[in-house]
BADRENZA-7846 format. One line per field, with one value per atom (N, C-alpha, C): residue number from 1; residue in three letters; chain; atom name; x, y, z. Coordinates in steps of 0.05 Angstrom, whole numbers. Last residue first. Example, Ala and Ser with C-alpha at 12.3 -4.5 7.8 and 13.67 -1.06 7.14 Angstrom:
REM residues 2
n	2:2:2:1:1:1
res	SER:SER:SER:ALA:ALA:ALA
chain	A:A:A:A:A:A
atom	N:CA:C:N:CA:C
c1	257:273:258:264:246:264
c2	-45:-21:1:-114:-90:-66
c3	142:143:157:156:156:156
END
This chain:
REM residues 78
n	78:78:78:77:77:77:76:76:76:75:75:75:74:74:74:73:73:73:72:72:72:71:71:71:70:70:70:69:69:69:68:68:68:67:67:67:66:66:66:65:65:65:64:64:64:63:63:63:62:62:62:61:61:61:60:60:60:59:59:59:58:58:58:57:57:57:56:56:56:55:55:55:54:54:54:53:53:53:52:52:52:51:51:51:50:50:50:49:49:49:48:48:48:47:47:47:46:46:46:45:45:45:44:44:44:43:43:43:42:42:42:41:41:41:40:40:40:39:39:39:38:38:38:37:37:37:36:36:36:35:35:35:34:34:34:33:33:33:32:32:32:31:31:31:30:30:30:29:29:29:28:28:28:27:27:27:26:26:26:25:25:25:24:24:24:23:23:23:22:22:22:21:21:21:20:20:20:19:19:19:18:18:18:17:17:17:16:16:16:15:15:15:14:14:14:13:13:13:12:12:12:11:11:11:10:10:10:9:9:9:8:8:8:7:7:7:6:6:6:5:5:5:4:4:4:3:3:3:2:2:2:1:1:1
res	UNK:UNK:UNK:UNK:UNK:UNK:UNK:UNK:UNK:UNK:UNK:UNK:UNK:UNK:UNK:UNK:UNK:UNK:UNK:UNK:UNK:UNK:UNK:UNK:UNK:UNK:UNK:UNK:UNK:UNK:UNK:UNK:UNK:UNK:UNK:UNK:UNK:UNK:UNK:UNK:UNK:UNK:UNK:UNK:UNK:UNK:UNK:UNK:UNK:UNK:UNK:UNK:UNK:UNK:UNK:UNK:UNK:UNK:UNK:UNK:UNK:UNK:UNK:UNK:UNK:UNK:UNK:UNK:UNK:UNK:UNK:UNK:UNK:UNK:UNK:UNK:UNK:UNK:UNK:UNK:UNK:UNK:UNK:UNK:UNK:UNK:UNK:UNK:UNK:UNK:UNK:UNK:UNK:UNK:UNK:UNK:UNK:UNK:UNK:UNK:UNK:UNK:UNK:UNK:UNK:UNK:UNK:UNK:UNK:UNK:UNK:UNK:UNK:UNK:UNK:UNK:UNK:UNK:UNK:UNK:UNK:UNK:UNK:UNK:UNK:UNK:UNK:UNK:UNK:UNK:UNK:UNK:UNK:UNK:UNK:UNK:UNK:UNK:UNK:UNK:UNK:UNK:UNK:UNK:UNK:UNK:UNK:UNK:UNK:UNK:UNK:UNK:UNK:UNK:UNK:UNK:UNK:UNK:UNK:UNK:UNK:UNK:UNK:UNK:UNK:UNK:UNK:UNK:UNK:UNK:UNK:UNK:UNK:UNK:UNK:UNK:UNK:UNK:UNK:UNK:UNK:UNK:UNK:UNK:UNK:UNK:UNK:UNK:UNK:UNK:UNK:UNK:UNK:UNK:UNK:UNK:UNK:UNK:UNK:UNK:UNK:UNK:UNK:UNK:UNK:UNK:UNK:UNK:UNK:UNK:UNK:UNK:UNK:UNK:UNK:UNK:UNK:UNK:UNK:UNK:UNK:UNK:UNK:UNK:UNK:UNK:UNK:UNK:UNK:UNK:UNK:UNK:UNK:UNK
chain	A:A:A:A:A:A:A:A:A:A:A:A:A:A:A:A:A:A:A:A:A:A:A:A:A:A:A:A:A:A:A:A:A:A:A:A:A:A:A:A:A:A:A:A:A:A:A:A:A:A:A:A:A:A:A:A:A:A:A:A:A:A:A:A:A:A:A:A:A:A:A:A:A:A:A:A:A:A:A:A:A:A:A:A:A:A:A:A:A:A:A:A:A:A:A:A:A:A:A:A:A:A:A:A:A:A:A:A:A:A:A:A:A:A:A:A:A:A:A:A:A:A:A:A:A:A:A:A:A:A:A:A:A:A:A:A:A:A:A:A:A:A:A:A:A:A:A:A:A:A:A:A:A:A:A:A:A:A:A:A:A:A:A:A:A:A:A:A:A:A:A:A:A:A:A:A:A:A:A:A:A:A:A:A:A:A:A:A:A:A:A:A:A:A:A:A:A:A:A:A:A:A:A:A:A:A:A:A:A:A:A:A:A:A:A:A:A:A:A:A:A:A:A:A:A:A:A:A:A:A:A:A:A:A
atom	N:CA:C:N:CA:C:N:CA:C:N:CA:C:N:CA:C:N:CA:C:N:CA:C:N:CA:C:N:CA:C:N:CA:C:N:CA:C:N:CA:C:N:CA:C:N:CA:C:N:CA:C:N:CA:C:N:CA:C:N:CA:C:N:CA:C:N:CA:C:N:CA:C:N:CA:C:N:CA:C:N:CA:C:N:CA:C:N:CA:C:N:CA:C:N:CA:C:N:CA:C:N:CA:C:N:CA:C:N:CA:C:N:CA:C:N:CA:C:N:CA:C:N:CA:C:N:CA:C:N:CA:C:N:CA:C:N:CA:C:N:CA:C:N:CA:C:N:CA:C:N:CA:C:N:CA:C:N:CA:C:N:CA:C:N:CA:C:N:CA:C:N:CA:C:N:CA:C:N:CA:C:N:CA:C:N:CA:C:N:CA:C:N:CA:C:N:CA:C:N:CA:C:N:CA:C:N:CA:C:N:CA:C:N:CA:C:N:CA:C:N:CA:C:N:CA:C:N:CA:C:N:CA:C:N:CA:C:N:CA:C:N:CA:C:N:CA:C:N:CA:C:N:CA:C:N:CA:C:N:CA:C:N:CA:C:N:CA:C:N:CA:C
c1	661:681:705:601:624:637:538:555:589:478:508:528:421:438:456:379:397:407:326:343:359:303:293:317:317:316:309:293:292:292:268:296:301:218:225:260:205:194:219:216:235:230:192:218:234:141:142:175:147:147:152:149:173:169:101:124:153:79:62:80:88:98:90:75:93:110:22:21:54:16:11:22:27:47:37:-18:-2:30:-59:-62:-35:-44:-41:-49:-62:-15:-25:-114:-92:-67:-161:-139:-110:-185:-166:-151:-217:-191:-177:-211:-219:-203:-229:-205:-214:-227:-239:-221:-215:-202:-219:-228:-228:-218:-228:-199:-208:-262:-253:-235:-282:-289:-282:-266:-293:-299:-221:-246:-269:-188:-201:-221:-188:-164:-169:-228:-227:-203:-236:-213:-217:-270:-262:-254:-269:-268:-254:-298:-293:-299:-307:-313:-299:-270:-291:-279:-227:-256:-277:-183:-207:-232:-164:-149:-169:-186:-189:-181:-175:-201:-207:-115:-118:-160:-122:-100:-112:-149:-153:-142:-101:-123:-135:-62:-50:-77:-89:-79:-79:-93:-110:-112:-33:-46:-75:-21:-9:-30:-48:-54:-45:-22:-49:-60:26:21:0:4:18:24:0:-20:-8:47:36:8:79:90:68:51:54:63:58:26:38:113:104:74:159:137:122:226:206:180
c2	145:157:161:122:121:146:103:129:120:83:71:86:95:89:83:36:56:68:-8:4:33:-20:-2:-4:-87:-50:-45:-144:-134:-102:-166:-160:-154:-182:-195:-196:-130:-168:-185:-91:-99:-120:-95:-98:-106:-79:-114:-118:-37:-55:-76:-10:-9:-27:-14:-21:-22:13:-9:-27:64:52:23:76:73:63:78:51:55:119:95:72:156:149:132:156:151:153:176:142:143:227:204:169:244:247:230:238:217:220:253:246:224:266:294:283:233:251:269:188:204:215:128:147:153:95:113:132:27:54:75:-19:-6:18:-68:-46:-36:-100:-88:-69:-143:-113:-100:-199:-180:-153:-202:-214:-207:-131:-161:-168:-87:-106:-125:-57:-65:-88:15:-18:-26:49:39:18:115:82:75:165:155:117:180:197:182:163:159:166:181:199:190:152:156:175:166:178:184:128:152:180:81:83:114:80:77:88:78:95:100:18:47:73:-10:-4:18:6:16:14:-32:9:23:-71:-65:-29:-85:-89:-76:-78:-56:-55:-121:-93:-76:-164:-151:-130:-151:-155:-147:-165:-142:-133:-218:-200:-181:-252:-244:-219:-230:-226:-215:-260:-234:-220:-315:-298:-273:-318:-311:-307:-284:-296:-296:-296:-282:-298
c3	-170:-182:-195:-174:-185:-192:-133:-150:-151:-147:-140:-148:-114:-135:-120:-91:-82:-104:-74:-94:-93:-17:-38:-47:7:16:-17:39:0:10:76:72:45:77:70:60:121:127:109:86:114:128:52:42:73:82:59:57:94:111:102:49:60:85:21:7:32:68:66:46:56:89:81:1:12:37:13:5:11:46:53:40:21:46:51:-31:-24:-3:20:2:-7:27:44:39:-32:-21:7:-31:-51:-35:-4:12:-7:-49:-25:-3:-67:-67:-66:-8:-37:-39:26:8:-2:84:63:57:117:114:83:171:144:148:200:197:171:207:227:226:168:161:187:174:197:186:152:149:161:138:155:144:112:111:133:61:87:90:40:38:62:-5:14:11:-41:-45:-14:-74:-53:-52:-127:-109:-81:-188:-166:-149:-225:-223:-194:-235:-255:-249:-190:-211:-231:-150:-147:-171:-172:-182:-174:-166:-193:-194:-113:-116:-145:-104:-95:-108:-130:-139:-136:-90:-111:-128:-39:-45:-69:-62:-58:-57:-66:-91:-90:-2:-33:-56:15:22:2:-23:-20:-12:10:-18:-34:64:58:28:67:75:57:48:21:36:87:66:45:133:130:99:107:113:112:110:89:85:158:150:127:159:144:145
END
């Protein structure tokens, strides 16, 4: 496991899930840049919330698969 990658990807969430939170309140459009260069930005409003969130979801499920942590399952008993 790499842990640059780990914690990138952390950040990317923490940065989504902001986004995610400033589009709820009302603002019109928020951008995320995920390089030091501003080379990978991305614009969100809201109309694009259900693809903010698949994102941040692909972005939870890559972290789990870096760090080998799967999503919580139930557990059925019979």
């Amino acid at each position: 496991m790499s842990s640059e990658a780990a914690l990138t990807l952390q950040a990317q969430i923490a940065e989504a899930k902001l986004a995610k939170h400033q589009l709820a309140m009302g603002k019109q459009l928020v951008t995320l840049s995920y390089s030091a260069e501003g080379t990978n930005t991305q614009q969100w409003s809201p109309a694009s919330l259900p693809v903010l969130e698949r994102h941040i979801a692909q972005l939870e499920a890559d972290l789990a698969r870096l760090t080998g942590i799967g999503r919580r399952r139930p557990i059925y008993i019979s």
